[in-house]
C-alpha positions as CSV (number, residue, x, y, z in Angstrom):
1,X,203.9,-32.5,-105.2
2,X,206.8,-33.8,-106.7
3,X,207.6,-32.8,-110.2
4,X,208.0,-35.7,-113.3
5,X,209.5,-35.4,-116.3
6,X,206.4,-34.6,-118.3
7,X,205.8,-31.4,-116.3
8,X,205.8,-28.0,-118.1
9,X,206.0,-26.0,-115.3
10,X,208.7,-23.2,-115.4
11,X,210.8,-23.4,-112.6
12,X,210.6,-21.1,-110.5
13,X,213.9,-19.4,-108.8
14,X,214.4,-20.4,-105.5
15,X,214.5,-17.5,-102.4
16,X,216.9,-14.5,-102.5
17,X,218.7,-11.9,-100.6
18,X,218.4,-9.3,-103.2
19,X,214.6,-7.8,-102.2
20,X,215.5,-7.3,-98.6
21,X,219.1,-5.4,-99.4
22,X,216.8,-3.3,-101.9
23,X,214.5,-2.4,-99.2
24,X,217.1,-2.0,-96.9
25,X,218.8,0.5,-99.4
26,X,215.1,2.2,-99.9
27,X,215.4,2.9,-96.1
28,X,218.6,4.2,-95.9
29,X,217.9,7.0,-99.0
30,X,215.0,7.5,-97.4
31,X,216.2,7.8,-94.0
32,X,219.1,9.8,-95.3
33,X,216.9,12.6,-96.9
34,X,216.1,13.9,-93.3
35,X,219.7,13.1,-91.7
36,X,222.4,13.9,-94.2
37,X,223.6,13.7,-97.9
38,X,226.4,10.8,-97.2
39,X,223.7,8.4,-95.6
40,X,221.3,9.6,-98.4
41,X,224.3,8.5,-100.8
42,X,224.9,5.5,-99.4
43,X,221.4,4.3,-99.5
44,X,221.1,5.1,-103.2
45,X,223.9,2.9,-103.4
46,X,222.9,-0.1,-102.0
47,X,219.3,0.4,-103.5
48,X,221.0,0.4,-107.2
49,X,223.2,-2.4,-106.6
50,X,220.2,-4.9,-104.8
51,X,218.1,-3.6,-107.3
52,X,220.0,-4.2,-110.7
53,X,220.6,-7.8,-108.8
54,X,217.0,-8.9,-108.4
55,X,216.3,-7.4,-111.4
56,X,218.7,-9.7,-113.1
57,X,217.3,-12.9,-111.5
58,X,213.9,-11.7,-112.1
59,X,214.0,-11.2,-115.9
60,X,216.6,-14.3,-116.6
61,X,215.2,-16.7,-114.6
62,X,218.9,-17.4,-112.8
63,X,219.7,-17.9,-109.3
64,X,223.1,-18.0,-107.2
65,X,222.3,-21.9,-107.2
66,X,222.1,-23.5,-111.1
67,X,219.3,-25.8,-111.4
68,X,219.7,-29.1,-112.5
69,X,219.7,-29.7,-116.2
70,X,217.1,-32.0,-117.4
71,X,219.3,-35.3,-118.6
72,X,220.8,-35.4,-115.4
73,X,219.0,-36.5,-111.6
74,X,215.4,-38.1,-111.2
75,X,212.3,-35.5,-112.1
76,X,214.5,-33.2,-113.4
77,X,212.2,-30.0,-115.2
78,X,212.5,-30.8,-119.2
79,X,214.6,-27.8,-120.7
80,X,212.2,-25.2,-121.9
81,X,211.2,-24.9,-125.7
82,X,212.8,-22.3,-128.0
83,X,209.8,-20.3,-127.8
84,X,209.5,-20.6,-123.8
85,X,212.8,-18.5,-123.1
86,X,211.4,-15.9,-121.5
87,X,208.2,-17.3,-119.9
88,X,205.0,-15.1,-119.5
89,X,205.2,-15.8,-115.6
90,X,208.1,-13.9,-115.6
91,X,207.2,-10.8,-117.9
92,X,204.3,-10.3,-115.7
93,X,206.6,-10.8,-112.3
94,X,208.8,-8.1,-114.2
95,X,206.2,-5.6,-115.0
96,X,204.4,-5.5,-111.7
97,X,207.9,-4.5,-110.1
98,X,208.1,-1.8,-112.6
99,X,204.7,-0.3,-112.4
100,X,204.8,-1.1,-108.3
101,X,207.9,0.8,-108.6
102,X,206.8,3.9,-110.6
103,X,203.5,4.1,-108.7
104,X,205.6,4.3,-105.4
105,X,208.5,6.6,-107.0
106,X,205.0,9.4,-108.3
107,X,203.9,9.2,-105.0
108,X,206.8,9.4,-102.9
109,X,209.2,11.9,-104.6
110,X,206.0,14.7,-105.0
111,X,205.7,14.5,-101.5
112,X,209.5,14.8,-100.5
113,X,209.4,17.8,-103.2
114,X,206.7,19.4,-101.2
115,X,207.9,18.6,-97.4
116,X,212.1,19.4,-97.9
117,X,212.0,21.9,-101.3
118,X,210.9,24.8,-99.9
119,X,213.7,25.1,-97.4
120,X,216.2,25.5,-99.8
121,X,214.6,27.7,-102.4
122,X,214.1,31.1,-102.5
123,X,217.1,32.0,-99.9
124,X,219.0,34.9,-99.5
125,X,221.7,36.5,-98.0
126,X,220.9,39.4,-95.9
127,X,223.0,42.8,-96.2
128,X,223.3,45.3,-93.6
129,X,225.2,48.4,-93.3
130,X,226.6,49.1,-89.6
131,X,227.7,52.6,-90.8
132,X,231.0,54.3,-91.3
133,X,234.5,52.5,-90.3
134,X,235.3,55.4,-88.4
135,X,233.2,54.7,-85.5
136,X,234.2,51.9,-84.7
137,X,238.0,52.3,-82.4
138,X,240.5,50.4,-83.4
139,X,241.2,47.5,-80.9
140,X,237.7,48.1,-79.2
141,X,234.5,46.0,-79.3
142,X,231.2,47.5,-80.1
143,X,227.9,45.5,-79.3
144,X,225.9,46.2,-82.8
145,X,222.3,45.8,-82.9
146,X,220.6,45.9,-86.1
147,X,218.0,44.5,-88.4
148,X,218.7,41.8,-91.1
149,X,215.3,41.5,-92.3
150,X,213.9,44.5,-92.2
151,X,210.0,43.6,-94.1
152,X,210.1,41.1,-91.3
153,X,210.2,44.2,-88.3
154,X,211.5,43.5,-85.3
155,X,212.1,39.4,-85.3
156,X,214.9,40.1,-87.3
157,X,216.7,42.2,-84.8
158,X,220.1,40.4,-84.0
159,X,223.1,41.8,-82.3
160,X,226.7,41.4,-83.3
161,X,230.5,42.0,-81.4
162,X,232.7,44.1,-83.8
163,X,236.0,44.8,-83.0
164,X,238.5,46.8,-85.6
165,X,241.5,44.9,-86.0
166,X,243.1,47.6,-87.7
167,X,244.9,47.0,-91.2
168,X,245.9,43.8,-92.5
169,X,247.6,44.4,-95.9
170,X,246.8,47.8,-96.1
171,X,242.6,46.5,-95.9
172,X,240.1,46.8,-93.4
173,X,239.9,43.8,-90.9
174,X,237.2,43.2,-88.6
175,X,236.3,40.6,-86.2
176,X,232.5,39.9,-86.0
177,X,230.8,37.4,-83.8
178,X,227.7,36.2,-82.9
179,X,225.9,36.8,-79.9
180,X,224.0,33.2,-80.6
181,X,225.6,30.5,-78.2
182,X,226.9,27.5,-80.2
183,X,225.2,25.2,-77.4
184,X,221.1,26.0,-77.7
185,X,221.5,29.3,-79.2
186,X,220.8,31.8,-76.4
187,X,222.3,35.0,-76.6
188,X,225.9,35.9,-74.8
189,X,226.9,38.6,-73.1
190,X,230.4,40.5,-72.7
191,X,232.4,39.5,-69.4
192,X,233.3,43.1,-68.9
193,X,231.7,46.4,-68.9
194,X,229.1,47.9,-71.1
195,X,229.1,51.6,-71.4
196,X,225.7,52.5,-72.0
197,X,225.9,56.2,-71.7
198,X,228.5,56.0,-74.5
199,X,225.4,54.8,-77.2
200,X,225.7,56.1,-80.3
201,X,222.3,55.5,-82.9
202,X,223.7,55.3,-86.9
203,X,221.4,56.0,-89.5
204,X,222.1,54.2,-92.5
205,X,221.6,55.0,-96.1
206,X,218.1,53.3,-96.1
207,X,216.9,54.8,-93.2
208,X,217.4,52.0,-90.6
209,X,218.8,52.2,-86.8
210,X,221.8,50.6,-85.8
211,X,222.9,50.7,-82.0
212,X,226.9,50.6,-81.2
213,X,227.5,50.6,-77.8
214,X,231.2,50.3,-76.5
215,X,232.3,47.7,-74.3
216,X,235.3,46.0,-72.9
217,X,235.3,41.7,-73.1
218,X,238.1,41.1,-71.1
219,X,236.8,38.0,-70.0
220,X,235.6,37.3,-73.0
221,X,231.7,35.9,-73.6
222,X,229.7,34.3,-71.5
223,X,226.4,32.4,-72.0
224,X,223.7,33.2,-68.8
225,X,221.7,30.3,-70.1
226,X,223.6,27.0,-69.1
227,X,226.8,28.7,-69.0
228,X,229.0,28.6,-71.7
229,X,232.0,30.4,-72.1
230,X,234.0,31.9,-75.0
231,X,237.3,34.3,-75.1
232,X,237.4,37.1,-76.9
233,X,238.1,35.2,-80.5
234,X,234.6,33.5,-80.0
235,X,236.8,30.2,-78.6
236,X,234.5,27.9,-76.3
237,X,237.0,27.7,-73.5
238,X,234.6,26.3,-71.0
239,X,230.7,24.7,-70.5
240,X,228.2,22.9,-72.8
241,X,228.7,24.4,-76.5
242,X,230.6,22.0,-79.4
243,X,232.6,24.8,-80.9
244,X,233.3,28.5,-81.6
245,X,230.8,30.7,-82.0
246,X,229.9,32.2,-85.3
247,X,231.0,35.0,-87.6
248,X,229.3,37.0,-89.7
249,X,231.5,38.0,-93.4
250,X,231.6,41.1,-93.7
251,X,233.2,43.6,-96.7
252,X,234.0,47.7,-96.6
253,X,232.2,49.9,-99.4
254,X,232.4,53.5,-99.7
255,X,234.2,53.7,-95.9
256,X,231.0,51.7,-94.8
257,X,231.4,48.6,-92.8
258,X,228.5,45.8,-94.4
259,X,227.8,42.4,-92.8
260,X,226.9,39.7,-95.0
261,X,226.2,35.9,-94.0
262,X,226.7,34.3,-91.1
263,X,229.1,30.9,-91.2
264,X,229.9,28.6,-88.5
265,X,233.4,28.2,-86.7
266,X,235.2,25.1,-85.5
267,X,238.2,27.0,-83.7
268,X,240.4,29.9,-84.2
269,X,243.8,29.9,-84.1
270,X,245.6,33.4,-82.8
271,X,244.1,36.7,-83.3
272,X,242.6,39.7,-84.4
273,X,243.6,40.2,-88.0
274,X,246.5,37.7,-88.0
275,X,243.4,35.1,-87.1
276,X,243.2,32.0,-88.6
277,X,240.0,30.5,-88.7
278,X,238.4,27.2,-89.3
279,X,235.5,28.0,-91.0
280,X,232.3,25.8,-92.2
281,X,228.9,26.6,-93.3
282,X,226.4,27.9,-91.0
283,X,225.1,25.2,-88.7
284,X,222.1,25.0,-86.2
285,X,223.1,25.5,-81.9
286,X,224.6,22.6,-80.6
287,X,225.7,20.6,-84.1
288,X,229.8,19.7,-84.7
289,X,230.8,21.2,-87.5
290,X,234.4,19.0,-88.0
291,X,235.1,15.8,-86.7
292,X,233.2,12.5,-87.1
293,X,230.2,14.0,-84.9
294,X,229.6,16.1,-87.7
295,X,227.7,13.3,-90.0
296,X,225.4,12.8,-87.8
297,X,223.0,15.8,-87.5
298,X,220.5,16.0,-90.4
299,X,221.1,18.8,-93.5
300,X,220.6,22.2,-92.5
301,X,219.2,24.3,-95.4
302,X,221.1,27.7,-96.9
303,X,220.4,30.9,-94.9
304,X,222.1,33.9,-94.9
């Protein structure tokens, strides 16, 4: 029905853009939660900006298109009273966003809390003694089997390629790999020999076993899985895996060689201690850790 003069009516403001960019934004946060911190960011963003938007429309009664002032057109809305500035349409409008919106922030973020939290809490880093520097040969690779965890028993088992690289400013320096392919994670072998009957068993200061057994990579690594292939820096030089494979950080105390986390490796440029490596946190088989392929797998949480 067509509104005269002596209406009293607020007028309403006319359809906008700014509710479906906030939800759009809502998505995107929410979206970006489970795939990574920039899309995360970006929906924040756009929620912020949509939302202060509509929230300005909403409690000053304004749109992108001015409505006719009362003196001027046929059955244009009388200006509003003094008293009439902020109509109780609107307050009410206003507060049901609110409350809508704290209802749905109590409910969501507890649950979020609950599902993602636990992930990243209570994380360590795992330290493990491989025994003295002396047995492991300079310029030699040793396959080291050991236990990170060693409440958890044998699930923790994981084996390790150290090679001494000899001194590097008068330190230690080690090469340590992975054995866990960079493609779907199963475990590599040495393209070379493995000299079982030269086994040697280390006890270490707590009473655990680790296994060094000698061997000679001179084809570097290969994966028996799907076939990936790595040189003897942990390269990928051929098959299905995105990079290098990982190392493990490692420090020398008391003559003792210790492992400490692992971290992921984009490529490595030359070798043994003169080595310069590309390095990135630790990352899940078959993610990019450089490039722009790297944005698109979903937050790994800390782990040693």
């Amino acid at each position: 029905m067509e509104e005269r003069p002596g209406d009293d009516r607020p007028q309403l403001p006319p359809p906008s853009l700014w509710p479906v960019g906030f939800a759009v934004g809502i998505v995107c946060l929410l979206v970006g939660l489970v795939v990574s911190w920039p899309a995360a960011a970006v929906g924040a963003g756009l929620t912020l900006v949509f939302g202060f938007l509509w929230a300005r429309d909403v409690t000053s009664g304004t749109s992108s298109v001015p409505a006719e002032p009362a003196h001027e057109g046929e059955a244009a809305v009388p200006e509003p009273e003094p008293g009439e500035r902020f109509p109780r349409n609107k307050f009410l409008e206003g507060a049901t966003l609110g409350l809508g919106a704290a209802i749905g922030g109590l409910v969501t973020v507890p649950a979020l809390g609950f599902a993602v939290a636990p992930a990243f809490l209570h994380q360590h880093t795992h330290n493990v003694d491989l025994g003295p520097i002396a047995d492991f040969t300079e310029g030699q690779f040793m396959v080291a089997t050991f236990l990170v965890d060693p409440a958890a028993g044998e699930v923790s088992r994981r084996t390790a390629y150290v090679r001494n690289n000899g001194l590097l400013q008068n330190l230690p320096s080690f090469t340590i790999l992975s054995n866990r392919c960079a493609h779907l994670g199963c475990p590599v072998q040495p393209n070379g020999p493995v000299f079982q009957a030269k086994e040697k068993i280390q006890k270490t200061g707590d009473g655990l076993e680790v296994r060094l057994i000698p061997t000679l990579p001179a084809g570097g690594f290969g994966c028996p899985c799907h076939g990936g292939q790595y040189d003897t820096e942990g390269n990928r030089v051929a098959g299905p895996p995105v990079r290098a494979l990982d190392r493990y950080e490692y420090s020398i105390r008391n003559g003792r060689l210790w492992l400490g986390k692992t971290y992921s490796v984009g490529n490595v440029k030359g070798q043994g201690a003169n080595a310069q490596i590309a390095k990135y946190p630790l990352a899940g088989p078959g993610e990019h850790v450089d490039g722009l392929e790297s944005w698109l797998y979903p937050v790994d949480p800390p782990h040693g």
